[in-house]
N, CA, C and O atoms as CSV, one atom per row, in Angstrom:
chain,resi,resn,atom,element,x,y,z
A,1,UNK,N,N,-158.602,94.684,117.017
A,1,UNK,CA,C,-159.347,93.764,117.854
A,1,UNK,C,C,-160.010,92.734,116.940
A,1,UNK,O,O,-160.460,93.073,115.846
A,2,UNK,N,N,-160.072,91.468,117.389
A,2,UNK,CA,C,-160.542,90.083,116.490
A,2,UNK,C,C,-162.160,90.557,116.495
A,2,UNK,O,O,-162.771,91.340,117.223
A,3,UNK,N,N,-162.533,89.811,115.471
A,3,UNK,CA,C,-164.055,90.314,115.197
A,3,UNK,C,C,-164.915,89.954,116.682
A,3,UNK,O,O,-165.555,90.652,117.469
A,4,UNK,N,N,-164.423,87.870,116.585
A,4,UNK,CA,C,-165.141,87.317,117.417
A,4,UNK,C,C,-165.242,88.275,119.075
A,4,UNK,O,O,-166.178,88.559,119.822
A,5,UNK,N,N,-163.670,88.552,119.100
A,5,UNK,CA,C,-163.365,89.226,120.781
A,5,UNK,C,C,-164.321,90.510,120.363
A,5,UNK,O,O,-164.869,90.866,121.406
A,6,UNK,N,N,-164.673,91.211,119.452
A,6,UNK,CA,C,-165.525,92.447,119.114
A,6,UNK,C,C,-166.844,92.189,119.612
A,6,UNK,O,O,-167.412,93.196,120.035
A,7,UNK,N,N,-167.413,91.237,119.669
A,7,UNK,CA,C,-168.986,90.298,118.912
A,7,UNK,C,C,-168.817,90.199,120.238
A,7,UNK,O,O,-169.492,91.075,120.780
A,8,UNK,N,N,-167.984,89.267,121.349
A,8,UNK,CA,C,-168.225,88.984,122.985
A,8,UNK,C,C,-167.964,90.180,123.614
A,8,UNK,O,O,-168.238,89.973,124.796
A,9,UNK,N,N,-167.700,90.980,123.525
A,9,UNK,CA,C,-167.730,92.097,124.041
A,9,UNK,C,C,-168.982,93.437,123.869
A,9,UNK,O,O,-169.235,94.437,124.540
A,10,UNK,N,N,-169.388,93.015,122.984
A,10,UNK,CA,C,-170.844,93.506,122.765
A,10,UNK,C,C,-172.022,92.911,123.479
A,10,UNK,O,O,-173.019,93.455,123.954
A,11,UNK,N,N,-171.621,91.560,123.427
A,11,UNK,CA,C,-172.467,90.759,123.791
A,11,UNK,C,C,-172.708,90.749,125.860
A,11,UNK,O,O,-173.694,90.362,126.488
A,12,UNK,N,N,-171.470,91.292,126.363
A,12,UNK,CA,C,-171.377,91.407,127.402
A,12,UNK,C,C,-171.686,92.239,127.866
A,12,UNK,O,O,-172.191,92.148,128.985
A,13,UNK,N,N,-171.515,93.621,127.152
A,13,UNK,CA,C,-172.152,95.369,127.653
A,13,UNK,C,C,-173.781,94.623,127.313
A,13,UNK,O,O,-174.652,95.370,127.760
A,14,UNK,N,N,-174.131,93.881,126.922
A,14,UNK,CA,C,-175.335,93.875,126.923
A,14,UNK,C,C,-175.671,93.381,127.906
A,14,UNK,O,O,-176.352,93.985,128.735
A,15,UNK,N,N,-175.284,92.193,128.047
A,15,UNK,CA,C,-175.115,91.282,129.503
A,15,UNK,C,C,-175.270,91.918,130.670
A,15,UNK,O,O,-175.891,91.358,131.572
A,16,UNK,N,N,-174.660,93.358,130.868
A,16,UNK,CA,C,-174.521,93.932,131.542
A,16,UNK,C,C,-175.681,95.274,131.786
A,16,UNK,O,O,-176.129,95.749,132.830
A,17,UNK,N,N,-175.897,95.583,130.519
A,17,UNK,CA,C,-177.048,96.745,130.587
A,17,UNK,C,C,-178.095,95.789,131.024
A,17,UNK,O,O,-178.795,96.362,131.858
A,18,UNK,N,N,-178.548,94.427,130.790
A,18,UNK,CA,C,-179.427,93.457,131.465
A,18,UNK,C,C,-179.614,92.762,132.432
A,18,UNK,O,O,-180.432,91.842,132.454
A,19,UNK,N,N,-178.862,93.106,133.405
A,19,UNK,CA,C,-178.100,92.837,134.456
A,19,UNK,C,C,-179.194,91.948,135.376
A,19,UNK,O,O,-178.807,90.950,135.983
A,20,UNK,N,N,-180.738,92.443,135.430
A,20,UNK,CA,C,-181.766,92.124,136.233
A,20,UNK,C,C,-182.212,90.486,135.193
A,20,UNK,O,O,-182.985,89.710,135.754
A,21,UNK,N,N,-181.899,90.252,134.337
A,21,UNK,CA,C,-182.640,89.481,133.629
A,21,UNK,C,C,-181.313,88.007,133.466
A,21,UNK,O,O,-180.094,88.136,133.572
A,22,UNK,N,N,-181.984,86.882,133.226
A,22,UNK,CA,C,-180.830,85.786,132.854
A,22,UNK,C,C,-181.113,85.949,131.802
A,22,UNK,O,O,-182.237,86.273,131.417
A,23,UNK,N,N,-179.870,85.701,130.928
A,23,UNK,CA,C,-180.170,85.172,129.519
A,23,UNK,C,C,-179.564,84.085,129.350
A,23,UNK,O,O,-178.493,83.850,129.909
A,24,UNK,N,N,-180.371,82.956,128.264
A,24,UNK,CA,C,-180.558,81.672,128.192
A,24,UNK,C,C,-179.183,81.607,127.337
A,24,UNK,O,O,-178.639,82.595,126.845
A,25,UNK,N,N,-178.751,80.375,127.253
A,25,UNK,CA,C,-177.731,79.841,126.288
A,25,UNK,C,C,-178.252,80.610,124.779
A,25,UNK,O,O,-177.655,81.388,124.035
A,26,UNK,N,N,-179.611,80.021,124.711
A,26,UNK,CA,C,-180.035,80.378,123.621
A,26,UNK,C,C,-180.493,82.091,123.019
A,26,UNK,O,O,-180.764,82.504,121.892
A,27,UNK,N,N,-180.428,82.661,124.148
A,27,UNK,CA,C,-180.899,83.790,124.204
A,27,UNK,C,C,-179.272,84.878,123.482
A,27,UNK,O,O,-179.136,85.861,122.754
A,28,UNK,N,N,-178.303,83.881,124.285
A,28,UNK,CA,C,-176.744,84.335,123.963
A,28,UNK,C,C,-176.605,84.291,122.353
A,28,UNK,O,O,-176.175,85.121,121.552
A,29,UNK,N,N,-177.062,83.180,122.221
A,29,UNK,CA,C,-176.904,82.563,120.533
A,29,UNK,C,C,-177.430,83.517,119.775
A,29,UNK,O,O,-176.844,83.794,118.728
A,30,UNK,N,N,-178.503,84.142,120.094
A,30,UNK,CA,C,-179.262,85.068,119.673
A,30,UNK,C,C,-179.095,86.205,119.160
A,30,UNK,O,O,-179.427,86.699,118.082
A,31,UNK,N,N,-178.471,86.619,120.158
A,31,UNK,CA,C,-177.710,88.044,120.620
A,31,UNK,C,C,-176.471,88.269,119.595
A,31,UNK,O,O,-176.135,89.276,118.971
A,32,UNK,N,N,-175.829,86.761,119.660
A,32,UNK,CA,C,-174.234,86.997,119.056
A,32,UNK,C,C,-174.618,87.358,117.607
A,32,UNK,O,O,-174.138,88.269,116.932
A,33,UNK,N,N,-175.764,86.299,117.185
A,33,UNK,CA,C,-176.026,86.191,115.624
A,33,UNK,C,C,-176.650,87.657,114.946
A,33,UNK,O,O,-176.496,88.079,113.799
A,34,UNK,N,N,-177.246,88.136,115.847
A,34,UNK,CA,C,-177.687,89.772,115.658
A,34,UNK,C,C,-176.607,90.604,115.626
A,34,UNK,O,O,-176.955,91.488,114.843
A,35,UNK,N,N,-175.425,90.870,116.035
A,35,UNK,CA,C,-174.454,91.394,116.446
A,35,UNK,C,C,-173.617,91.175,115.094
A,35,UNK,O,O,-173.191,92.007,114.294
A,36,UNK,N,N,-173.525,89.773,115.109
A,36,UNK,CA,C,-172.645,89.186,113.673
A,36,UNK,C,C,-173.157,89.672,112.260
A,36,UNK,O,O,-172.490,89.917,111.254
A,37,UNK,N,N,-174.763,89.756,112.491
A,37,UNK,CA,C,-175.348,90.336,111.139
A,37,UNK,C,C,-174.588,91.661,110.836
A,37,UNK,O,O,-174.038,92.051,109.806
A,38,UNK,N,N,-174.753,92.302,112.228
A,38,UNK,CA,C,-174.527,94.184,112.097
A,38,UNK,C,C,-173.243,94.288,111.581
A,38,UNK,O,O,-173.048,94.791,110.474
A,39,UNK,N,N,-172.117,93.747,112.460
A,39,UNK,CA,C,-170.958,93.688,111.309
A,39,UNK,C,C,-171.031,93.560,110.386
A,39,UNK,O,O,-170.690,94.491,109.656
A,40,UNK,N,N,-171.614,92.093,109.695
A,40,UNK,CA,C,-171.193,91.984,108.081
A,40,UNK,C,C,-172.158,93.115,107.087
A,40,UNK,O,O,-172.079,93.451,105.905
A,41,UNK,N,N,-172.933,93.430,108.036
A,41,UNK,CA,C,-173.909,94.539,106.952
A,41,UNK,C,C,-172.739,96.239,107.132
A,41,UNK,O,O,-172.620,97.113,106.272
A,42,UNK,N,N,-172.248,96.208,108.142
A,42,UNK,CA,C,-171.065,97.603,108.385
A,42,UNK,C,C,-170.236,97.479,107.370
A,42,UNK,O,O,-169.870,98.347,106.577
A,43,UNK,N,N,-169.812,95.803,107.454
A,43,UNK,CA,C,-168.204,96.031,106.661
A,43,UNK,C,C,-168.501,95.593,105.345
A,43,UNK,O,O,-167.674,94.937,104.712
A,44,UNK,N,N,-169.829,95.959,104.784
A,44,UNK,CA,C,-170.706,95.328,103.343
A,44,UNK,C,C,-170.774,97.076,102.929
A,44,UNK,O,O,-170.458,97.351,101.771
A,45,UNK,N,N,-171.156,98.161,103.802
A,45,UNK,CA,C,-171.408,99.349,103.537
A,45,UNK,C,C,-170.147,100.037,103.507
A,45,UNK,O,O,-169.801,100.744,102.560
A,46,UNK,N,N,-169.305,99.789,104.768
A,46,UNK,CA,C,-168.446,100.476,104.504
A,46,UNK,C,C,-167.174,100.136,103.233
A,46,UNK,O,O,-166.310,100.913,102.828
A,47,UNK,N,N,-167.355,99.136,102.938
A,47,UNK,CA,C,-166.895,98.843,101.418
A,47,UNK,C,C,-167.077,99.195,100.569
A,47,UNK,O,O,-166.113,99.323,99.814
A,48,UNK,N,N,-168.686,99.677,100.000
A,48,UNK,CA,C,-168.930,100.072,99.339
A,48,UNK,C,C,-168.153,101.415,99.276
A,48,UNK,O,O,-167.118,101.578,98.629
A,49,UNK,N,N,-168.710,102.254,99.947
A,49,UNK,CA,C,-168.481,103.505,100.202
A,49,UNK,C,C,-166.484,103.703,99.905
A,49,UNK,O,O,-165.786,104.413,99.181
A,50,UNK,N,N,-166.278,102.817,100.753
A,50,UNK,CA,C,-164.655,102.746,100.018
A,50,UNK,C,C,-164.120,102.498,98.525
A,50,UNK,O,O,-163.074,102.972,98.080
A,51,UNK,N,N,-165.156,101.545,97.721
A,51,UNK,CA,C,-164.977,101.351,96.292
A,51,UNK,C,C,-165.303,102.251,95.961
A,51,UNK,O,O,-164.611,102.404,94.954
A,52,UNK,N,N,-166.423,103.791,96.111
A,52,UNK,CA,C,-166.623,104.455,95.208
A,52,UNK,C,C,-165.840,105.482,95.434
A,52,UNK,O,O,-165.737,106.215,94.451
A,53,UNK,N,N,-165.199,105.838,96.439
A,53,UNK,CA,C,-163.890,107.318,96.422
A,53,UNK,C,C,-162.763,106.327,96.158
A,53,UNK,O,O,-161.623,106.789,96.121
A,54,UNK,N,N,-162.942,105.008,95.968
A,54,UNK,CA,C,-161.272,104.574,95.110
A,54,UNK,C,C,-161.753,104.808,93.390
A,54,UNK,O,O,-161.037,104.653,92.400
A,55,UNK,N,N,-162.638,105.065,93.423
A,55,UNK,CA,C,-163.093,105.011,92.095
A,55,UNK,C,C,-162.967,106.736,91.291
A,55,UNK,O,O,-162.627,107.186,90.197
A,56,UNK,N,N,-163.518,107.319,92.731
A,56,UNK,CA,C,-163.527,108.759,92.057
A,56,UNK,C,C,-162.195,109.171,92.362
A,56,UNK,O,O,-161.679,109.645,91.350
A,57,UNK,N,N,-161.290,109.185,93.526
A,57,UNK,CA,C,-159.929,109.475,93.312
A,57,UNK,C,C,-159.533,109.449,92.286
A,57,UNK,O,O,-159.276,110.514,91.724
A,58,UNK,N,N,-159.365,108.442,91.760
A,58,UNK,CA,C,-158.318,107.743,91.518
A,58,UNK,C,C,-158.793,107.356,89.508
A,58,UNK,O,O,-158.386,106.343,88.940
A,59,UNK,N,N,-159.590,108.322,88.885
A,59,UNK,CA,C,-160.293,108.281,87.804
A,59,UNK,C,C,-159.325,107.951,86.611
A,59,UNK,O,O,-159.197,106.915,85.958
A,60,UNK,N,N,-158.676,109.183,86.536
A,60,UNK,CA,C,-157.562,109.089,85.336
A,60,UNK,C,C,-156.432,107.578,85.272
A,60,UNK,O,O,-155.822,107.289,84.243
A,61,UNK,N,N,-156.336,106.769,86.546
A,61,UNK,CA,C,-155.503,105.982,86.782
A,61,UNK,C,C,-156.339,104.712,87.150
A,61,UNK,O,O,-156.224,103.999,88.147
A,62,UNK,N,N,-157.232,104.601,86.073
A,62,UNK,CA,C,-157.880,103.729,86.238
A,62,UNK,C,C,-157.306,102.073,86.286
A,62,UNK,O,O,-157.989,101.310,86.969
A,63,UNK,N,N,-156.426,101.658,85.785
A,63,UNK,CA,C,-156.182,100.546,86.367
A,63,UNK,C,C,-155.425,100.528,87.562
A,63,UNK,O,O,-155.065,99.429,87.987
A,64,UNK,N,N,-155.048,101.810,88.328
A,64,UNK,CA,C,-154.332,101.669,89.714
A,64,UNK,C,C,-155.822,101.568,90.332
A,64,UNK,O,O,-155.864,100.671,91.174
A,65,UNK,N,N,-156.941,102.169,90.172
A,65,UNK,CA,C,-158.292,102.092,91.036
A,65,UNK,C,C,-159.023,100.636,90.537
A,65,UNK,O,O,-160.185,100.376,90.849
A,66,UNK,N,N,-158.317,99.872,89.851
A,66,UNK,CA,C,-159.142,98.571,89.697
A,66,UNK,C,C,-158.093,97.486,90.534
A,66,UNK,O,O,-158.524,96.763,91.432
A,67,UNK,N,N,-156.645,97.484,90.099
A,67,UNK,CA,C,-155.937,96.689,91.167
A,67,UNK,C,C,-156.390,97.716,92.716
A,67,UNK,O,O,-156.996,96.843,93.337
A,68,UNK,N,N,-156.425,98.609,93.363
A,68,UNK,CA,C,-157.115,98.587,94.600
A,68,UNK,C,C,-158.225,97.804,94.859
A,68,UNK,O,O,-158.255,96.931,95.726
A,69,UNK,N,N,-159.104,98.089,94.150
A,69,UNK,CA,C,-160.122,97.669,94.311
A,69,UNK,C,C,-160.350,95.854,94.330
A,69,UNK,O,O,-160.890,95.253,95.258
A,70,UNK,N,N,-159.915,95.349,93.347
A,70,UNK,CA,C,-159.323,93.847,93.184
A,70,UNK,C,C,-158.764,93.246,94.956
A,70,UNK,O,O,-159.135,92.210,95.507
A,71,UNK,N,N,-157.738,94.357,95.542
A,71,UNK,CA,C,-156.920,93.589,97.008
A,71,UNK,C,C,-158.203,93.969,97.726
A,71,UNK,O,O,-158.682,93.184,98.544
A,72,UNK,N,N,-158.775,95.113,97.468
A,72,UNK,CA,C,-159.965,95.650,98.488
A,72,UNK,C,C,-161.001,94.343,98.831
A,72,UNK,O,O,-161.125,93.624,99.823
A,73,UNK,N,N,-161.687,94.399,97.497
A,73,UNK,CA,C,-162.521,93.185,97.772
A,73,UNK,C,C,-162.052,91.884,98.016
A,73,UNK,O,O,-162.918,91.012,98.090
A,74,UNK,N,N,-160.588,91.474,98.192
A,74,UNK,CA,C,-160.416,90.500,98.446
A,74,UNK,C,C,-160.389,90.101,100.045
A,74,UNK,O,O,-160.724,89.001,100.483
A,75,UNK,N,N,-159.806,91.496,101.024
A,75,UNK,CA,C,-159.473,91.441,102.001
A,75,UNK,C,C,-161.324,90.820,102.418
A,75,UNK,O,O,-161.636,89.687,102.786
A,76,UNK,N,N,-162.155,91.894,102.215
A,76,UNK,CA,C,-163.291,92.107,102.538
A,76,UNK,C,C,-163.792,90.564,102.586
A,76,UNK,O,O,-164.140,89.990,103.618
A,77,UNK,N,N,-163.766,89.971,101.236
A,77,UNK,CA,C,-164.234,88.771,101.207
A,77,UNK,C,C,-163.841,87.820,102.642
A,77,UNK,O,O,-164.715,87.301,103.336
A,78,UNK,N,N,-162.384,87.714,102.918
A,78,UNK,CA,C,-161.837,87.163,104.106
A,78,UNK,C,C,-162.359,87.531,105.275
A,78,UNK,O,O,-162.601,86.688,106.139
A,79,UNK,N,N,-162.558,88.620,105.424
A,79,UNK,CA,C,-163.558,89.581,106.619
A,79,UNK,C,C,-164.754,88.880,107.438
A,79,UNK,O,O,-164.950,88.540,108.605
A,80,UNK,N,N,-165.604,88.832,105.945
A,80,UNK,CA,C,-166.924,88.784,105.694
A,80,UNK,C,C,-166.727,86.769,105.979
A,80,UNK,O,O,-167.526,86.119,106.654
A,81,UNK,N,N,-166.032,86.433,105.579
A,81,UNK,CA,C,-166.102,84.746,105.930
A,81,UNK,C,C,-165.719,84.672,107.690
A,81,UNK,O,O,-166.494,84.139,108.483
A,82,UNK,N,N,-164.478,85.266,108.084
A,82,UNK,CA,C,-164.241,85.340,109.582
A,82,UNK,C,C,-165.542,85.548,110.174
A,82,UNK,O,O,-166.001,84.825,111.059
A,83,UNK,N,N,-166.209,86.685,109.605
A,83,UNK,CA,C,-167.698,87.219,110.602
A,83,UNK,C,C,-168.584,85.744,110.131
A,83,UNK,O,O,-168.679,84.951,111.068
A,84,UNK,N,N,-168.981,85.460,109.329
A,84,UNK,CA,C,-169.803,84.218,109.165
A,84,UNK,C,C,-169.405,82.835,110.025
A,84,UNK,O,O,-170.213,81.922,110.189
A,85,UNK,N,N,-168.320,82.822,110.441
A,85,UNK,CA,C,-167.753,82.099,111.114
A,85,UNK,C,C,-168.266,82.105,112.606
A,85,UNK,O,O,-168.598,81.136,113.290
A,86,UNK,N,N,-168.248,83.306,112.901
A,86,UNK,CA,C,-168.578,83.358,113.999
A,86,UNK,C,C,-170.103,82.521,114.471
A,86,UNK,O,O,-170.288,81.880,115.505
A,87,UNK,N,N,-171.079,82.774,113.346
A,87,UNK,CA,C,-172.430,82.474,113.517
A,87,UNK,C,C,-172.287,80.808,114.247
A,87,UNK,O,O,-173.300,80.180,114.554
């Protein structure tokens, strides 16, 4: 699932758990940019956490755990710009 379609769909169960209340254009803006943070702080942690069992796997074969790690953080980087995008 696309981040953004991830981010409006959050944004709508909310929409929805709020059902009694309007929310403003700005209130939306709000919402999305809170939402957008939580991703990039998820896929900031869960990276981590992925660099360090590519690290401990993968010890003796240390330059196979540095080229992982090299495509790893690259994907991430692309990730992390899509989610900023969204803002």
């Amino acid at each position: 699932m696309a981040l953004e379609e991830t981010a409006q769909k959050a944004l709508q169960r909310i929409e929805d758990a709020l059902g009694d209340y309007d929310l403003s254009d700005d209130d939306r803006k709000h919402i999305l940019k809170i939402i957008n943070k939580s991703l990039i702080r998820t896929v900031e942690h869960t990276s981590e956490a992925a660099r360090e069992a590519t690290v401990q796997c993968c010890g003796p074969e240390a330059d196979l755990a540095h080229k992982i790690q090299e495509e790893y953080e690259r994907k991430i980087r692309v990730l992390i710009s899509n989610l900023q995008a969204l803002r």
